[in-house]
C-alpha positions as CSV (number, residue, x, y, z in Angstrom):
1,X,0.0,0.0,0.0
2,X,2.6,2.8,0.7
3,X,4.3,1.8,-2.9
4,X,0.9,2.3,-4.4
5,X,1.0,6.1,-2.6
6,X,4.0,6.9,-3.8
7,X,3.3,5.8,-7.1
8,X,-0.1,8.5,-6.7
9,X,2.3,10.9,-5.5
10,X,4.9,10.4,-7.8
11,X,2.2,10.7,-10.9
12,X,0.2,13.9,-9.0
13,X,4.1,15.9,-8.7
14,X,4.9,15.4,-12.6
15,X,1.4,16.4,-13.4
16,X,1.6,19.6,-11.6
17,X,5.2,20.4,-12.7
18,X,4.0,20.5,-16.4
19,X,1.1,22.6,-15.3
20,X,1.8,26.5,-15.7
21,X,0.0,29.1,-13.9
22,X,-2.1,31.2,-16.2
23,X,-0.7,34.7,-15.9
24,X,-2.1,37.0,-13.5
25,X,-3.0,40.9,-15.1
26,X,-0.5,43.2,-15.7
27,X,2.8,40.1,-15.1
28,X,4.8,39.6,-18.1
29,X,5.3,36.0,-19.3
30,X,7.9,34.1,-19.0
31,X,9.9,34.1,-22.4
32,X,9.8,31.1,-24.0
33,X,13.1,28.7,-23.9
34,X,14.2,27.9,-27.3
35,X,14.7,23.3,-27.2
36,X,18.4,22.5,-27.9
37,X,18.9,21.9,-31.5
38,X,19.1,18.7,-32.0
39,X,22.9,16.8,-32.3
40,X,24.2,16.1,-36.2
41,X,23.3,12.8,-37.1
42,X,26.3,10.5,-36.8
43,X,27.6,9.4,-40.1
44,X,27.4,5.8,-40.6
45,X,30.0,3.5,-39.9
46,X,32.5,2.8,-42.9
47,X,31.7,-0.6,-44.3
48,X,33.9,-4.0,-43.6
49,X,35.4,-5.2,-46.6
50,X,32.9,-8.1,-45.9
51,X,30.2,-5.6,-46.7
52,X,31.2,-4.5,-49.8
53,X,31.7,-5.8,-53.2
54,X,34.6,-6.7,-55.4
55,X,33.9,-3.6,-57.2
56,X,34.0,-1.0,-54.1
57,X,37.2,-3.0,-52.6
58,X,38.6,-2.0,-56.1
59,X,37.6,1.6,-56.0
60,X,38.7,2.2,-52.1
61,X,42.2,1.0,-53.2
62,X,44.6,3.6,-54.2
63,X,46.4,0.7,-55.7
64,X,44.1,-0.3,-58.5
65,X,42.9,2.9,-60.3
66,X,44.0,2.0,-63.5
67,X,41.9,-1.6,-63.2
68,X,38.7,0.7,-61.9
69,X,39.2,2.8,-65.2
70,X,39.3,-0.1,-67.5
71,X,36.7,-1.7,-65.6
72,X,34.9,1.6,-66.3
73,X,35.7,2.0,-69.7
74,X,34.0,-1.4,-70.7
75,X,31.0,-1.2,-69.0
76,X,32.0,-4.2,-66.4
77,X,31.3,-1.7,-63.8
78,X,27.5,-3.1,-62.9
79,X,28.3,-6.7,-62.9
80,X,31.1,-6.3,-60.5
81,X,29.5,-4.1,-58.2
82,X,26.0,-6.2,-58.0
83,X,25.7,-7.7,-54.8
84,X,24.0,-11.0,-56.0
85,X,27.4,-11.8,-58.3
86,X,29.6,-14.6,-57.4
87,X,33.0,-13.3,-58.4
88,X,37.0,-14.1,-58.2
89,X,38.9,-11.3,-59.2
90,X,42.2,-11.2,-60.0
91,X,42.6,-7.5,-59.8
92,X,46.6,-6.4,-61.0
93,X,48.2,-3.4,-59.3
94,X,48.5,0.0,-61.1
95,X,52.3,-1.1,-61.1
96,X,51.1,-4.5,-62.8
97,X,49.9,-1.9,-65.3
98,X,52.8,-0.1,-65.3
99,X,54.8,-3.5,-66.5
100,X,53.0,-3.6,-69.9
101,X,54.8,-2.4,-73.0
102,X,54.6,1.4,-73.0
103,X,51.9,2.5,-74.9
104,X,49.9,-0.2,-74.2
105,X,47.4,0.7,-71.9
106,X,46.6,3.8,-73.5
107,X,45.9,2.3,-76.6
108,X,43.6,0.2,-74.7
109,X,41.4,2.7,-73.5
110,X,41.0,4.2,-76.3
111,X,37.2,3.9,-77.2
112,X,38.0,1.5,-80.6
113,X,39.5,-0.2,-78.3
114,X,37.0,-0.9,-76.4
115,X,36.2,-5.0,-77.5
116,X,39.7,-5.9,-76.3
117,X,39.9,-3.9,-73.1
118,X,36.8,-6.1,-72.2
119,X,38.3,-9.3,-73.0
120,X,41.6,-8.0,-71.1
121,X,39.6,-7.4,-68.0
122,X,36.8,-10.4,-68.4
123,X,39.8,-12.8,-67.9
124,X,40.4,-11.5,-64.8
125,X,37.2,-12.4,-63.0
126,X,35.8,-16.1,-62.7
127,X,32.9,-17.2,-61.3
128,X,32.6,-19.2,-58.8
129,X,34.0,-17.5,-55.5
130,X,37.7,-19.0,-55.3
131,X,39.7,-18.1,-51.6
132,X,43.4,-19.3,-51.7
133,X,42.3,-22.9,-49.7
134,X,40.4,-23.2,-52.9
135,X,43.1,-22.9,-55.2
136,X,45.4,-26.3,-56.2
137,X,48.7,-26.5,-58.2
138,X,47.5,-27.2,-61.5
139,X,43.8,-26.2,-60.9
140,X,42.9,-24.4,-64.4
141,X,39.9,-21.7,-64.1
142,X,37.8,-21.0,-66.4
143,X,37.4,-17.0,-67.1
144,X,35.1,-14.7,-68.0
145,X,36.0,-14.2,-71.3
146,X,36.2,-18.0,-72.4
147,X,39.6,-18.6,-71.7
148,X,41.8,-19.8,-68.7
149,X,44.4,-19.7,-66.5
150,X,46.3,-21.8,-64.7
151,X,47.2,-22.2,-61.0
152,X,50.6,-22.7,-59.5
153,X,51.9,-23.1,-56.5
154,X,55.7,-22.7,-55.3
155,X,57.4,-22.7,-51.7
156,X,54.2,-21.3,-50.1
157,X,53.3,-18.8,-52.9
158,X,50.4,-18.8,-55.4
159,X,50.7,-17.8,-58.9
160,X,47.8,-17.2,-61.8
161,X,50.0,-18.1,-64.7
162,X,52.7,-15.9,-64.3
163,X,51.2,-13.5,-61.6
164,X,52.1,-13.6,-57.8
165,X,49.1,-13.4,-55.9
166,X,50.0,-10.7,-53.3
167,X,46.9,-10.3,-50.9
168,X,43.4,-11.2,-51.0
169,X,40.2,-9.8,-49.6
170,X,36.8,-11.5,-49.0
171,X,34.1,-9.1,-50.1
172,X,30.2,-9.7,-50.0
173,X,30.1,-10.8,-53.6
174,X,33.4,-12.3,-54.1
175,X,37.2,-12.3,-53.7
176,X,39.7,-10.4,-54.7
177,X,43.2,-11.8,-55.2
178,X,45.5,-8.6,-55.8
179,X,48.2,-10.1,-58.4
180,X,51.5,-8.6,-59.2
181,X,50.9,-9.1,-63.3
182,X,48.9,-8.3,-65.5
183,X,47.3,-11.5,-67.3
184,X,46.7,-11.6,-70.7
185,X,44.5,-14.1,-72.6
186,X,46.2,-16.3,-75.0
187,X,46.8,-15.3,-78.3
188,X,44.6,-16.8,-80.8
């Protein structure tokens, strides 16, 4: 019973704090208090690679710029970054890039271009989703662009054909295995 009172009490003091006293003639009202603007939202918490696809890992590296613009420049750019796709990505370094005969890549991107530029980059990505467990000395892959390469590996090291594979990052639609080379479908 007396926690039943106080609860009375309790409810009968905030009901008469919120009240306010008409005012009487001739008193001035109170001025009103402006609420505290409300704090900046927070901005949202940057994504785990885990979160993101092979496309975004791509475009938050410094080191692949030159693999985003080709992936750019053949329309790949959707695919990639579709979070239902089921990708391996061998994504070379812009100093892969830098290894090619000078010249090269320019040519490449130029809009003519633009039919092998896609075959160049389709056969770095493979589907399905390959970590480095997956991968076996010998295993051949099947690439995008209806060719393949070949896995090695040596003392501890994986190679794609003749690319080192340097690092590699789980992303929500794929892997990507940063390589050291730049691979090149075989010539017809």
């Amino acid at each position: 019973m007396p926690a039943l009172l106080s609860m009375f009490s309790l409810a009968a003091l905030i009901g008469c704090s919120n009240s306010q006293p008409a005012p009487t003639a001739g008193a001035t009202a109170a001025p009103a208090v402006a609420a505290a603007p409300a704090p900046p939202p927070k901005p949202a918490a940057p994504k785990s690679d885990a979160e993101k696809t092979v496309l975004d890992i791509a475009l938050g590296s410094a080191d692949h710029t030159t693999l985003v613009a080709a992936v750019k420049a053949t329309d790949l750019a959707p695919a990639l970054g579709s979070p239902g796709g089921i990708y391996t990505v061998f994504a070379p370094t812009n100093a892969a890039f830098d290894k090619l005969p000078a010249g090269t890549l320019d040519s490449l991107l130029k809009p003519e271009k633009k039919a092998d530029l896609k075959k160049i980059v389709q056969h770095h990505a493979a589907v399905p989703v390959m970590t480095i467990k997956d991968l076996k000395d010998g295993q051949v892959i099947g690439m995008s662009d209806g060719t393949s390469v070949t896995v090695h590996l040596k003392d501890g090291k994986v190679m794609i054909d003749d690319a080192n594979v340097i690092a590699s990052v789980q992303g929500m639609n794929g892997v990507v295995h940063v390589v050291d080379a730049v691979l090149l479908p075989p010539a017809k």
